[in-house]
N, CA, C and O of each residue as an XYZ file, in Angstrom:
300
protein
N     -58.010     61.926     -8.648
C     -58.114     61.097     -7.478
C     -58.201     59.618     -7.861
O     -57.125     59.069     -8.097
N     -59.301     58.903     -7.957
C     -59.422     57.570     -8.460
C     -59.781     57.390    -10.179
O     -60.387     57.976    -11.077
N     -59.231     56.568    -10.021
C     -59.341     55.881    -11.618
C     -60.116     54.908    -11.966
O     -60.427     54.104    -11.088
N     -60.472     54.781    -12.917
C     -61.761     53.311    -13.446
C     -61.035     52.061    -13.136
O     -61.736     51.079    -13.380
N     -59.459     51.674    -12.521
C     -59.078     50.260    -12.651
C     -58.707     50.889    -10.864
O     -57.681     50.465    -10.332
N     -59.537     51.795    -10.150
C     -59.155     51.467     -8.630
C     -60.964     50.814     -8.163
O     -61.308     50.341     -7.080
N     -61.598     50.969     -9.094
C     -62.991     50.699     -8.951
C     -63.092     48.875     -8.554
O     -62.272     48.028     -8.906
N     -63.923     48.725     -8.012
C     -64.408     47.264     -7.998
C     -65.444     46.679     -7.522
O     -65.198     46.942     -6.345
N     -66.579     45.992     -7.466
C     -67.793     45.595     -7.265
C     -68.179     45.590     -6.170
O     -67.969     44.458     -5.735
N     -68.671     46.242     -5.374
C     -68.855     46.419     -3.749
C     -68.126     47.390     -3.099
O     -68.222     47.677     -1.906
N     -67.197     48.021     -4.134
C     -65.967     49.129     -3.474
C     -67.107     50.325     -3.025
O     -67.761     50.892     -3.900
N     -67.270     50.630     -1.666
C     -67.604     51.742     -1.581
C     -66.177     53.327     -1.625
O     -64.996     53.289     -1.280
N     -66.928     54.402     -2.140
C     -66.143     55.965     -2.332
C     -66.828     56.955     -2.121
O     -68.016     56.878     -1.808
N     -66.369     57.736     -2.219
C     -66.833     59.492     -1.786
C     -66.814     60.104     -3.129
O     -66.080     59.853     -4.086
N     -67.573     60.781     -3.027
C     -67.557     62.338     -4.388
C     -68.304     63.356     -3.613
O     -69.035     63.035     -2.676
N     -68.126     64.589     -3.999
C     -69.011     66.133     -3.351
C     -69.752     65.615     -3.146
O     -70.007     65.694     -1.944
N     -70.829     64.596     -4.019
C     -72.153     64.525     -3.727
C     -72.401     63.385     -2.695
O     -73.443     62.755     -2.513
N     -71.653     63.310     -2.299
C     -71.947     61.801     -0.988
C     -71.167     60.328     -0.997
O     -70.294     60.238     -1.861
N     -71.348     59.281     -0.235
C     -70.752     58.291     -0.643
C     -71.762     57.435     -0.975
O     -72.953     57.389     -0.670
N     -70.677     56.417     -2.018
C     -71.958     55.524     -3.341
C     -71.194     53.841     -2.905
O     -70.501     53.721     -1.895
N     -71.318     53.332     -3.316
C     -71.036     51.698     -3.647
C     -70.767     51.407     -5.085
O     -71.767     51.472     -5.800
N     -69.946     51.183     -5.513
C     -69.888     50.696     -7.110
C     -70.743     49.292     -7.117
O     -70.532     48.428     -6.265
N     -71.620     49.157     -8.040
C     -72.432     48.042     -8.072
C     -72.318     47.434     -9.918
O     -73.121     46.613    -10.360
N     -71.177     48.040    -10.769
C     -70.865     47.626    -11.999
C     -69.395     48.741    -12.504
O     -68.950     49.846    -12.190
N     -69.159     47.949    -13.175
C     -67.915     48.822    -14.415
C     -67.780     48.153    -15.353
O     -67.491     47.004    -15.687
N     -68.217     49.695    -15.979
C     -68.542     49.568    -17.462
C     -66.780     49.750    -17.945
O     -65.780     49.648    -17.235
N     -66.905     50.064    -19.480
C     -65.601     50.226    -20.421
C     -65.355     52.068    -20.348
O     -64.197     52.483    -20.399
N     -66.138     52.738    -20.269
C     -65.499     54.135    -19.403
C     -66.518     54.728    -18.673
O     -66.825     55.919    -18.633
N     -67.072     53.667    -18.031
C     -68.268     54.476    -16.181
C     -68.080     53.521    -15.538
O     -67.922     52.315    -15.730
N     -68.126     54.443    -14.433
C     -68.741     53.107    -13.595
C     -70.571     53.317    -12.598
O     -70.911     54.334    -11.993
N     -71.021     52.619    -12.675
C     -72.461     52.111    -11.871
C     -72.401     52.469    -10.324
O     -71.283     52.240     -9.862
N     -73.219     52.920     -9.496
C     -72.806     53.212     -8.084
C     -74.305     53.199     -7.563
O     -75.145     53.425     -8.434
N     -74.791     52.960     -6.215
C     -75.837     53.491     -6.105
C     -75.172     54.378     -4.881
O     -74.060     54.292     -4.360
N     -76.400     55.360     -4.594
C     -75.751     56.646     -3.586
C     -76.194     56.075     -1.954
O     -77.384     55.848     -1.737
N     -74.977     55.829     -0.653
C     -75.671     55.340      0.561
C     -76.197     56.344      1.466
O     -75.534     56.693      2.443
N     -77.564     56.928      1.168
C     -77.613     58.047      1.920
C     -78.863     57.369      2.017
O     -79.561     57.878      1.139
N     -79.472     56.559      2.568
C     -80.843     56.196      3.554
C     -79.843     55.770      4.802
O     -78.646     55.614      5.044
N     -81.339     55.674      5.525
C     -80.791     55.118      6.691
C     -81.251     53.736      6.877
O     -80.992     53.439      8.044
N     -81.910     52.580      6.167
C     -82.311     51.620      6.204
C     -81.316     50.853      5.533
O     -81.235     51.059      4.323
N     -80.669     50.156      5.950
C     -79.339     49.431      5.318
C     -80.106     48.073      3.908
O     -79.495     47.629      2.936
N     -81.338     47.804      4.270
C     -81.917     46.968      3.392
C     -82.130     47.539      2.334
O     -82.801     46.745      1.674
N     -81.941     48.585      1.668
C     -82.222     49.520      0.809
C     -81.006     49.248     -0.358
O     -81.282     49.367     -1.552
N     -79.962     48.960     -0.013
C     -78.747     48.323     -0.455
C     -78.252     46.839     -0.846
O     -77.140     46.465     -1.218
N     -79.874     45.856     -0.566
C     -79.552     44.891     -0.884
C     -79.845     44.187     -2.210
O     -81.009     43.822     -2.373
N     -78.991     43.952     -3.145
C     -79.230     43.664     -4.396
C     -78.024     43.114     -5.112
O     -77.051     42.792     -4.430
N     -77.987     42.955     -6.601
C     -78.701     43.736     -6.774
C     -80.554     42.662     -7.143
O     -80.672     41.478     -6.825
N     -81.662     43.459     -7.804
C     -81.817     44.758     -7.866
C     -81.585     45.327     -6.677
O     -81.709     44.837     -5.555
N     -81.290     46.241     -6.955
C     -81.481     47.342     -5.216
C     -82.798     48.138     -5.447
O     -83.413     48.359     -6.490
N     -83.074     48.546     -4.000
C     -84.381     49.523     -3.881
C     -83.946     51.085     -4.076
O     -84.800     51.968     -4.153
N     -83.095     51.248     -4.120
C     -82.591     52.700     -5.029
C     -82.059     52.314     -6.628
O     -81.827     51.278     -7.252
N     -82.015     53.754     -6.888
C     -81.784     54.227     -8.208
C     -80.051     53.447     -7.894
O     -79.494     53.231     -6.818
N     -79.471     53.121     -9.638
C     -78.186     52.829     -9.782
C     -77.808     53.946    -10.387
O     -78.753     54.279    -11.103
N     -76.627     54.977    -10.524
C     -76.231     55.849    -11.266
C     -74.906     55.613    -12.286
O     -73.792     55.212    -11.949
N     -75.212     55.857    -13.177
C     -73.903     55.845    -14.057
C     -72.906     57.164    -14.159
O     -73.183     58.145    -14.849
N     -71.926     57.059    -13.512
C     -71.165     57.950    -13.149
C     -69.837     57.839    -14.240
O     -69.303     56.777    -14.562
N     -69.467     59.110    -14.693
C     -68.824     59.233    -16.156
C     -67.370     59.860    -15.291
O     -67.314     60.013    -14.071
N     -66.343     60.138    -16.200
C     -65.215     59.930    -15.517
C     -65.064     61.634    -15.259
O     -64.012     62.086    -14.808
N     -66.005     62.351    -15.531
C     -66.074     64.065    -14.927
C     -66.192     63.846    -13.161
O     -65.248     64.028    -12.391
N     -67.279     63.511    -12.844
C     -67.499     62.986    -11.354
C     -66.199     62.129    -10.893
O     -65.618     62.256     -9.815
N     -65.889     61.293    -11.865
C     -65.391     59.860    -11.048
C     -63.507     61.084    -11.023
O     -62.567     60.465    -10.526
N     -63.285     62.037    -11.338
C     -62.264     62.895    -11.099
C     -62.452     63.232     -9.834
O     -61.533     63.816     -9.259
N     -63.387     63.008     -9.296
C     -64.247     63.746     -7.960
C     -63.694     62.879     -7.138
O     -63.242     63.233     -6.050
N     -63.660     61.450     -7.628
C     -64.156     60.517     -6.601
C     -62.990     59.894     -5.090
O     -61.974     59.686     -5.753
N     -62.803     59.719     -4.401
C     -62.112     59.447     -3.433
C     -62.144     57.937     -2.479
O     -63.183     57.424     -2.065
N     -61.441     57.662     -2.368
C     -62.086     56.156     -1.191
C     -61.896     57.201      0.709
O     -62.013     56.838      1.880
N     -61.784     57.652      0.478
C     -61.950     58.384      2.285
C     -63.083     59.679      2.009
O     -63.196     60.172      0.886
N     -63.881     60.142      3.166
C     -64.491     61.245      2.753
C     -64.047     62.298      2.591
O     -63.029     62.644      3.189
N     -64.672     63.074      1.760
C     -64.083     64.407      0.936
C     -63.411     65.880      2.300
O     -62.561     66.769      2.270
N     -64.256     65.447      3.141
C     -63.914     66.389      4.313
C     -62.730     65.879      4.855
O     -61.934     66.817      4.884
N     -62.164     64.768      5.341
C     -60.740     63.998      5.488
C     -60.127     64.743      4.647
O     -59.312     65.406      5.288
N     -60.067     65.056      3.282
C     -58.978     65.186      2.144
C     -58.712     66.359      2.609
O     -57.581     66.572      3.046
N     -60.092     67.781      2.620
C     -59.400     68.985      2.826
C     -58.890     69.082      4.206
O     -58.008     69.915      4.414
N     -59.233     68.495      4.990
C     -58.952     68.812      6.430
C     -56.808     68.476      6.264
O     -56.009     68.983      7.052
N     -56.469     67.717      5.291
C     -55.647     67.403      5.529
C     -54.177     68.572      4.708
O     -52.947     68.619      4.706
N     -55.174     69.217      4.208
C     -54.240     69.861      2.936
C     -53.847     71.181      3.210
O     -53.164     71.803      2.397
């Protein structure tokens, strides 16, 4: 699906596990935090008030810019 050069600093995407925000890219990860509060201030950073995750290119095979339910609905 996406690749480390469709990534970019504020790009939000989808994976199984929810949708994230890229908040860095590294030389083979990229940084994301996950948007699943409901307090939008939780996202402001960085620092941010959530965890940042480093997501390796097993997941980022996962990863999508539309949600994952869009993709199968379409196939």
């Amino acid at each position: 699906m996406m690749k480390r050069d469709d990534f970019q600093i504020g790009l939000e995407f989808y994976t199984g596990a929810g949708k994230w925000r890229c908040t860095d890219i590294g030389t083979r990860v990229i940084v994301a935090i996950k948007l699943d509060k409901t307090d939008e201030s939780w996202y402001n950073g960085p620092p941010y008030a959530v965890a940042e995750a480093v997501l390796t290119s097993t997941i980022l095979g996962d990863a999508a810019s539309i949600p994952m339910n869009s993709i199968q609905n379409k196939c």
